[in-house]
Structures are given as C-alpha cells and as structure tokens.
C-alpha positions as CSV (number, residue, x, y, z in Angstrom):
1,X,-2.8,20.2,146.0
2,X,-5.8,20.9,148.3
3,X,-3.4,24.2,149.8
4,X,-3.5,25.4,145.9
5,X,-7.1,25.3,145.1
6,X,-7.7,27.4,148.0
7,X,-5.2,29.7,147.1
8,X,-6.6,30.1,143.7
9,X,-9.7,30.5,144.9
10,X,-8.9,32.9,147.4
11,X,-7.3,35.4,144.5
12,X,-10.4,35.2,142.7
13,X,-12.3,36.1,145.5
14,X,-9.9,38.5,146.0
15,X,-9.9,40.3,142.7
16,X,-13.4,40.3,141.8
17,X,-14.2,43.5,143.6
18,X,-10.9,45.1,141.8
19,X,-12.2,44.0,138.7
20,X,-16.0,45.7,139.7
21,X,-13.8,48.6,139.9
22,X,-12.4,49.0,136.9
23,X,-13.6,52.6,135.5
24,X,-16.6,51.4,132.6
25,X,-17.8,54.8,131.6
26,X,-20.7,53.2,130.2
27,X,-24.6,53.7,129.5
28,X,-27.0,52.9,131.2
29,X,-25.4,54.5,134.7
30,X,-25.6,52.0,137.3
31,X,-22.9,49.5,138.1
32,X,-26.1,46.6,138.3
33,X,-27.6,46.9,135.1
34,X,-26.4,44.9,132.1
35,X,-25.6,47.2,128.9
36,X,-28.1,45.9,126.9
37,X,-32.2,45.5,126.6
38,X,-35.5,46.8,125.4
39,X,-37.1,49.4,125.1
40,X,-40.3,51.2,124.2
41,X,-41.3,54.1,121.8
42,X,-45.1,55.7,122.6
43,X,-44.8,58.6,119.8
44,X,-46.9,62.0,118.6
45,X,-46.3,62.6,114.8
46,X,-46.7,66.0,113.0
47,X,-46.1,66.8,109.6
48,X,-44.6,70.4,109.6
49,X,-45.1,72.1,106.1
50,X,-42.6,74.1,105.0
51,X,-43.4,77.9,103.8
52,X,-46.0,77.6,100.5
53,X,-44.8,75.9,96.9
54,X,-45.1,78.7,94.0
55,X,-44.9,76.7,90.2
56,X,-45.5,77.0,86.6
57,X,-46.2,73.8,84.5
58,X,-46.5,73.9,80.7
59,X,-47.6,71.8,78.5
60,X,-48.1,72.7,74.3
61,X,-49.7,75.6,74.5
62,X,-51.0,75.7,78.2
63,X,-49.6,77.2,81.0
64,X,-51.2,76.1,84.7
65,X,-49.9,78.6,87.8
66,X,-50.5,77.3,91.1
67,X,-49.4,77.6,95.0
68,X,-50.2,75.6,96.9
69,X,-50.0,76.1,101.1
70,X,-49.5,73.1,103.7
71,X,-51.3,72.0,107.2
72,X,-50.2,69.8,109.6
73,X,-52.2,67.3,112.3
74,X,-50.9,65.5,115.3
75,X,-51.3,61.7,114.8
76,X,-49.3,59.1,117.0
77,X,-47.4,56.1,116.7
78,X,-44.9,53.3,118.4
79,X,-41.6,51.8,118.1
80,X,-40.1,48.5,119.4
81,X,-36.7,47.8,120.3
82,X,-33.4,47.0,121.6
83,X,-30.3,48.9,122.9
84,X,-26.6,48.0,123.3
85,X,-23.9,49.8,125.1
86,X,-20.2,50.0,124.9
87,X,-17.1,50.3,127.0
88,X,-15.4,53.4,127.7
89,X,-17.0,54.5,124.2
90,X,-15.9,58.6,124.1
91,X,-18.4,58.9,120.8
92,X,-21.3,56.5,119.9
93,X,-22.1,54.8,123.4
94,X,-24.6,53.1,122.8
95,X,-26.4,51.6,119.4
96,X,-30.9,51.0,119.6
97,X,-33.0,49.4,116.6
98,X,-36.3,48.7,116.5
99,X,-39.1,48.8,114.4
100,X,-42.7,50.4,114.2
101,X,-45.7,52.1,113.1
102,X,-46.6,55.7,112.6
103,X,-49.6,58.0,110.8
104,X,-48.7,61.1,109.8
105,X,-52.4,63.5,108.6
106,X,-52.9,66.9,107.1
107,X,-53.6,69.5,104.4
108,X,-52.6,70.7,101.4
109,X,-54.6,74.2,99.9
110,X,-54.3,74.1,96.3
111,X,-55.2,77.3,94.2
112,X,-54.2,77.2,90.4
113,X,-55.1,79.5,87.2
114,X,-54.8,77.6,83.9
115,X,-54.2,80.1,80.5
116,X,-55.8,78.4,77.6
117,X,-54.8,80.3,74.1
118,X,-57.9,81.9,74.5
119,X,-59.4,82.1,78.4
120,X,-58.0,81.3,81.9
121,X,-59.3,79.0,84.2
122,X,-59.5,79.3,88.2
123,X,-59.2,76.1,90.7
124,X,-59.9,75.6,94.2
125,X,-59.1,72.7,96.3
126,X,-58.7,71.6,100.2
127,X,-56.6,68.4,99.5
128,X,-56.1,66.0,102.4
129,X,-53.1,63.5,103.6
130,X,-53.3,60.2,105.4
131,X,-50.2,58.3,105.5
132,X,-49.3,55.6,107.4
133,X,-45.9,53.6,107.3
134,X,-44.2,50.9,108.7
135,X,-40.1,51.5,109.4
136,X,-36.8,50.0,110.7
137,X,-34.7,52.2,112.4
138,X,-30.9,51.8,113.7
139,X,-30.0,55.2,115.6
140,X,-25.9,55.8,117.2
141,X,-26.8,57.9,120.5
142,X,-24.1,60.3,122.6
143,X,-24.8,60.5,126.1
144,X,-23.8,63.8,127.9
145,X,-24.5,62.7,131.7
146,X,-25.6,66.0,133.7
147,X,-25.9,64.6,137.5
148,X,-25.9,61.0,138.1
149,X,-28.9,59.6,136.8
150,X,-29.7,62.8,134.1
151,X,-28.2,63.4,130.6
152,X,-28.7,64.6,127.3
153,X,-28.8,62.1,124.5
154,X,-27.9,63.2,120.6
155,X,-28.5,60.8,117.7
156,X,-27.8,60.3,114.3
157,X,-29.9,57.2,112.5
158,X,-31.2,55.6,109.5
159,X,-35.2,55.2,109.3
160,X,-36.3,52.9,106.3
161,X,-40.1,53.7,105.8
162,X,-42.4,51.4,103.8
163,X,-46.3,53.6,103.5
164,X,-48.7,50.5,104.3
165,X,-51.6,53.0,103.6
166,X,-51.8,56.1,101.5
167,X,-55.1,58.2,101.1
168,X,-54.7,61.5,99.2
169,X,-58.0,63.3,98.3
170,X,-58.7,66.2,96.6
171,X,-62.1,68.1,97.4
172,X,-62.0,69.6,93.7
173,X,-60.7,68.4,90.2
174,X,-57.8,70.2,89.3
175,X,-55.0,69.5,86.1
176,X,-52.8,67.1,88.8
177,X,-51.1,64.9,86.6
178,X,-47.8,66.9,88.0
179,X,-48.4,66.4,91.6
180,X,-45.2,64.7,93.4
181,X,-45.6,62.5,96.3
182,X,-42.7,60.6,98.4
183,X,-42.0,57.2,97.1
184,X,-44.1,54.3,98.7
185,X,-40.6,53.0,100.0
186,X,-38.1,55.3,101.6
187,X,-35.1,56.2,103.2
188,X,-34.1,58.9,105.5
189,X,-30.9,59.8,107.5
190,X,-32.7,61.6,111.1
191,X,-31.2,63.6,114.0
192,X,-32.5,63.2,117.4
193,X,-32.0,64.7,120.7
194,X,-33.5,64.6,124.2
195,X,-33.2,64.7,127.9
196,X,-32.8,61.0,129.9
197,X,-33.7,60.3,133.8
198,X,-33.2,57.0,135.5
199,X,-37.0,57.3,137.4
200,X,-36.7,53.7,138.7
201,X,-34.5,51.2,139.5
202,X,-35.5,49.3,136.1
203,X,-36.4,52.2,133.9
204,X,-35.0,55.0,132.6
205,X,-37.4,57.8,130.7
206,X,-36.1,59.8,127.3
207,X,-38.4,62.1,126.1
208,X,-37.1,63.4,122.9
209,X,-37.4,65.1,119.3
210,X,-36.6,63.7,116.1
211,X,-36.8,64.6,112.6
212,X,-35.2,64.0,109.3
213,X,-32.2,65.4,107.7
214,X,-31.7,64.0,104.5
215,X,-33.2,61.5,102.3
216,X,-31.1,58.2,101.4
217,X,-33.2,56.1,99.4
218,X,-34.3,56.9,96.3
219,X,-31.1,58.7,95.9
220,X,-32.7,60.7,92.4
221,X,-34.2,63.1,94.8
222,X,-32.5,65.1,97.9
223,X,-34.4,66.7,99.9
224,X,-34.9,66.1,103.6
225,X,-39.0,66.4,103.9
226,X,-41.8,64.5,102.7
227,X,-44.0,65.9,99.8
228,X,-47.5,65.2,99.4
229,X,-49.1,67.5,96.3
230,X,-46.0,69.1,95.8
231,X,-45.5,70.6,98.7
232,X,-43.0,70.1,101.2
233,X,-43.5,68.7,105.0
234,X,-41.0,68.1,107.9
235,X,-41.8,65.2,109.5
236,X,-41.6,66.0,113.4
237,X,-41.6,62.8,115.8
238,X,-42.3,63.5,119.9
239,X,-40.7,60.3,121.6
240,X,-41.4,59.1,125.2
241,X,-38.9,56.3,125.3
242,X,-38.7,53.6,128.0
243,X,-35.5,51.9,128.3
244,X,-35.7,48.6,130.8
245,X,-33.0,47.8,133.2
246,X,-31.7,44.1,133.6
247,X,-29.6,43.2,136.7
248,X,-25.9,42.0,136.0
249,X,-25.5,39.0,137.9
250,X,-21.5,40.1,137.7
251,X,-22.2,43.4,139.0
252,X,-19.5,44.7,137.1
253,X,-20.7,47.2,134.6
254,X,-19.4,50.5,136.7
255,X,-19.6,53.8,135.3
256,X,-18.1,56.7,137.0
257,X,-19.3,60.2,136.7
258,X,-17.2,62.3,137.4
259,X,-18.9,65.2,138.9
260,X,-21.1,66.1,142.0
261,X,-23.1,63.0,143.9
262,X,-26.4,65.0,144.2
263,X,-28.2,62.9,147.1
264,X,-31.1,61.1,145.7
C-alpha cells in the first residue's frame, strides 16, 4: 500500500511540469500570471464634430434656414474593470467590463435666417455643450503579439451611456424647438485599437483609441455620433489602460510565441 502512494505521488510530481508545458497561447504572456484581473482606465475625451449641418424647417407659412458648425474640447474621464482570458482562443482572447465616468465639452455655432410672409429675420448664436455620463462597457479584444511582451490589441464592445449631467446653453434666442440631442440613455456598439507592453512584472500598459461605430439603443435612430443642436459629433476616447498581473500559484498558464526571443 505504502509502495503505491509513493508511486502515485511520484507520477504527479512527475507530470506537473509536462502539464506546465502544455502550449496555452493565452493572454496575458507570462506562464506566472493567472488569466484574469483588474484593471484601470485614466481617459482624455474629445467630441470630434463632423463637417457643418445645412437644414430647412417649415412651419405654416414660415421657413427658418440655418447651419450650424461644431467645436470640440478635451475633457477626461475613468473606467474600472476586470479582464478574462481564454485558452488557445484564435479570435476573441480575452473579454474586459467595467464601468465609469466621462465629460465630454464643446461648441456648437448656430447662424439661422427666418422668412416671415413679409420680412426675414437673422440669428446669431455661440451654443455650448457639457455632458457628462456614466456607462457599462463589455469589450471582445484580439491580441496580435509583436515580440514577447508587445502586441497590438483590436476591440469590438458595447458601451451603455446614461448622461448624469447635461448643460446646453445658447448665448442668443433663436426658433430651437427643432434642435435634436442624443437621448439621456444610450447605446453604442465601439471599435478600439491600441498598442500593449508588459513594463513590469505585475503590469502591463495599453494605450489606445476608441470610438463609436454605431448606435444600439434607441434603435429609431442610426447614426454612429452624438448630436448636440443638431449637429453631429464623434466621440473620440484616448485610453491609458493598466492591466494588473496576479501570480498563478499552478504556474501553468504558458503561452508560446512563436517568434524571436528579443533579450529583455
């Protein structure tokens, strides 16, 4: 009996570092890490207007011609949140949500003429956007390792948005009752790409682009841009994510790359 345990035991001793071996091609790139953990978001918002709106509203027997031209101001915010990976994964390789807080700011130059039956009327106005929301985002990320510890990373997610303060003023009083705004509570489907080093043994820095392809939620109205005063605004996001590193106490999450082991 006592002959058997240690046999038994000795296999297992035995095959653990065969089993260490086994080819994981797996994020995050370090046999020693576990695949999943938290991570940080430090972000730079801009609101990205989108050439200049040109429209005619009519009402009765008035007609009100405006354009109106877009500016955009860099504003900040943060996201929260956790990552899992997956093994030998050839497509999504590993999933992040998290949630968080951005302020997007700028402008909005409107200049109108309003025919009457019988005279026209000019307007003037320097219009100005705050917005701040809170959102939950889920993101499927694409790692394309480059040496052994760099990559490029390309995502495809979901943001819901939910604006927790809106201020829109107008410096001028203008016929508005036709100005559109995106909907208090929103959806988006975003795209995201970036470039990833491991700079410490517990860290690994992404600093990356995102923006928004197409709105999910309310479904009435595609477009893939947020509209303040009827104009049109790509939301750009600058990330500089930090993803944190746990040790496997296994120590049997192994990726190979399979290209040149640059000396570190």
């Amino acid at each position: 009996m006592l002959r058997k345990v240690f046999s038994i035991t000795g296999l297992l001793l035995f095959s653990m570092p065969l089993l260490c071996q086994i080819d994981k091609d797996l994020f995050p790139l370090d046999r020693q890490y576990r695949r999943s953990g938290f991570y940080i978001n430090p972000e730079l918002t801009y609101l990205l207007p989108i050439g200049s709106t040109n429209k005619t509203e009519t009402a009765d027997t008035l007609t009100y011609l405006y354009e109106v031209n877009g500016s955009g101001k860099l504003k900040y915010g943060i996201e929260l949140g956790y990552f899992y990976s997956f093994k030998k994964s050839k497509i999504v390789h590993f999933l992040e949500g998290g949630i968080g807080y951005r302020s997007f700011a700028g402008g909005a130059e409107h200049k109108g003429t309003l025919f009457l039956p019988s005279d026209t009327s000019n307007y003037s106005s320097s219009n100005t956007i705050n917005y701040n929301l809170a959102h939950v985002s889920i993101r499927a990320n694409h790692v394309k390792q480059l040496k052994r510890y760099s990559f490029i990373i390309n995502s495809l997610g979901i943001n819901a948005n939910y604006a927790i303060s809106e201020k829109f003023d107008r410096s001028f009083a203008y016929p508005s009752n036709f100005d559109t705004f995106t909907n208090s509570l929103n959806g988006f489907l975003t795209y995201q790409i970036g470039f990833g080093y491991r700079i410490t043994k517990h860290t690994i820095l992404i600093p990356s682009i995102e923006t928004t392809l197409l709105q999910v939620f309310p479904i009435d109205d595609v477009r893939s841009s947020f509209k303040f005063f009827s104009h049109d605004y790509q939301p750009i996001i600058f990330k500089l994510r930090i993803m944190f590193l746990r040790k496997d106490p296994v120590n049997c999450n192994a990726p190979i790359f399979k290209g040149p082991q640059p000396a570190l």
